[in-house]
C-alpha positions in Angstrom: 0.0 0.0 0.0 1.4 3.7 -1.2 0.7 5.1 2.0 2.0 9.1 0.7 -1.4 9.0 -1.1 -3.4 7.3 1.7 -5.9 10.7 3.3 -6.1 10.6 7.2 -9.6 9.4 7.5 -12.1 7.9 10.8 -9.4 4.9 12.0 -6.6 6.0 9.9 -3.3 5.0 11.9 -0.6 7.8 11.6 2.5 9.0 12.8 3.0 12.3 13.3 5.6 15.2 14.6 4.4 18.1 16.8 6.6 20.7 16.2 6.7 23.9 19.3 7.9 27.5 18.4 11.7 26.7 19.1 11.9 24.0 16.6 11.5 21.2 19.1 9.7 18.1 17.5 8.2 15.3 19.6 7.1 11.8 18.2 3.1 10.4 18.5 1.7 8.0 16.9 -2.2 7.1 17.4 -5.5 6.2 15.4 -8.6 8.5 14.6 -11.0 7.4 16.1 -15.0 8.2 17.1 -15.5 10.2 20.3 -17.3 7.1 22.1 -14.0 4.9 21.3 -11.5 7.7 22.2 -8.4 7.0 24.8 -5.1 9.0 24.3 -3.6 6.7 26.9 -4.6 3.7 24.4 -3.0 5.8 21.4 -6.7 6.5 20.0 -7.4 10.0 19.6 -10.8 11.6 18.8 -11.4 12.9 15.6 -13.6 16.2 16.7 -10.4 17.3 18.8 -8.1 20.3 17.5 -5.6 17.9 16.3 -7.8 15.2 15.1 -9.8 18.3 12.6 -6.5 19.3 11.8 -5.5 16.4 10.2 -8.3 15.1 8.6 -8.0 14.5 4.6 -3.8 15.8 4.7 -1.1 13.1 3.9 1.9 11.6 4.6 4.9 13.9 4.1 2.8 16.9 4.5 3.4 19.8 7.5 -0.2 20.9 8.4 -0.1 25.0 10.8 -1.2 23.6 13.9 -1.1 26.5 16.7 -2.5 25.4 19.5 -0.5 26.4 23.0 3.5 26.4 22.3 2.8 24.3 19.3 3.2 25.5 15.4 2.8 22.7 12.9 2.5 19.1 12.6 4.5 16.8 10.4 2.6 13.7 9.0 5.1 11.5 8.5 3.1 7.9 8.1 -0.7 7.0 7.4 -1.9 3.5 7.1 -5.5 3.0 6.6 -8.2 2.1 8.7 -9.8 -0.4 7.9 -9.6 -3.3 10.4 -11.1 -1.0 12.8 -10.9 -0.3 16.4 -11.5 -2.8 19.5 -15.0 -2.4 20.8 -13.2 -3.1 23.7 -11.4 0.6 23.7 -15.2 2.5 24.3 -15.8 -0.4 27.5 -12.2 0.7 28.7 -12.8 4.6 28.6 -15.9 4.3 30.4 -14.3 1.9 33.3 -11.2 4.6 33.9 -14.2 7.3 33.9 -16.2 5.3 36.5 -12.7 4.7 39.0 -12.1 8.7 38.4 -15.9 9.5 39.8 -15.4 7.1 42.8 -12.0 8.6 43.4 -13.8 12.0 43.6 -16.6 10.8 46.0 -14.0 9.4 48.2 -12.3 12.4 47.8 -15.0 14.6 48.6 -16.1 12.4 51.3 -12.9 12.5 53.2 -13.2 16.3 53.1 -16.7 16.5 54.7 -15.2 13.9 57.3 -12.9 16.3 58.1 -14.7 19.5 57.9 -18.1 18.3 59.7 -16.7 16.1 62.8 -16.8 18.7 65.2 -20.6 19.8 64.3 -21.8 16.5 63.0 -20.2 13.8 65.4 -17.7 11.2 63.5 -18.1 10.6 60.0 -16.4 7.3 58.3 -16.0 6.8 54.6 -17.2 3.5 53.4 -13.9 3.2 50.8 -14.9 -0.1 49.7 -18.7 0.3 49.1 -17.5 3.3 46.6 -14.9 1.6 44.5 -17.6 -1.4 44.4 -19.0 -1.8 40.7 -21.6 0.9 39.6 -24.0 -2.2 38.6 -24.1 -3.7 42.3 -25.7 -0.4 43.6 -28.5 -0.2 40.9 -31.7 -0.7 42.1 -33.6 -3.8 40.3 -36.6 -2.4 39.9 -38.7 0.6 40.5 -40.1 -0.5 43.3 -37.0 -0.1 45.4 -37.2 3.3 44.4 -40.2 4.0 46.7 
């Protein structure tokens, strides 16, 4: 495959250069992906970003103005097309790391009312465990328990 006339595309795998104001270029390399698949950890970046809309439809060996912060251009230097896809599993990921960062919050935030309220409110324990527990264990099963 002549991958200089390949166009960045949805799941297009490229290599890239971000080049900063003094020059200074620094090596990524990830796949353009949907917003519901997204993880920059994983290497899958989301298309409606800055960077993804930047690069959408350019090609390999082309330098696309990129200002964004200290940055001032990016160098495509590989695309390979897309086609095999993404992992369903990459959208299933994203969500568990989101779920772990809204438990580490409420445990955060509980700690700090713990500390805050024990004079007023008399001692006040954070259940760690039941918050880091699955989201799906603390669903009600019906309506009913609701009421």
């Amino acid at each position: 495959m002549d991958t200089q006339n390949t166009p960045i595309t949805l799941h297009s795998r490229v290599t890239v250069e971000l080049v900063d104001s003094s020059g200074e270029a620094e090596r990524g390399e990830f796949t353009l992906v949907t917003g519901k698949q997204a993880d920059l950890k994983s290497g899958l970046l989301d298309e409606n970003t800055p960077l993804g809309q930047a690069l959408m439809g350019h090609h390999a060996g082309e330098t696309v103005p990129y200002e964004v912060g200290d940055l001032r251009a990016v160098r495509i230097l590989s695309v390979e097309s897309g086609e095999a896809g993404v992992s369903p599993e990459a959208a299933q990921k994203r969500r568990a790391d989101v779920q772990k960062a809204a438990a580490q919050s409420e445990i955060t935030n509980q700690m700090i009312f713990a500390t805050a309220s024990g004079s007023k409110w008399g001692d006040y324990e954070v259940d760690v465990e039941k918050l880091l527990k699955n989201d799906d264990e603390d669903k009600p099963q019906s309506n009913a328990d609701e009421r």
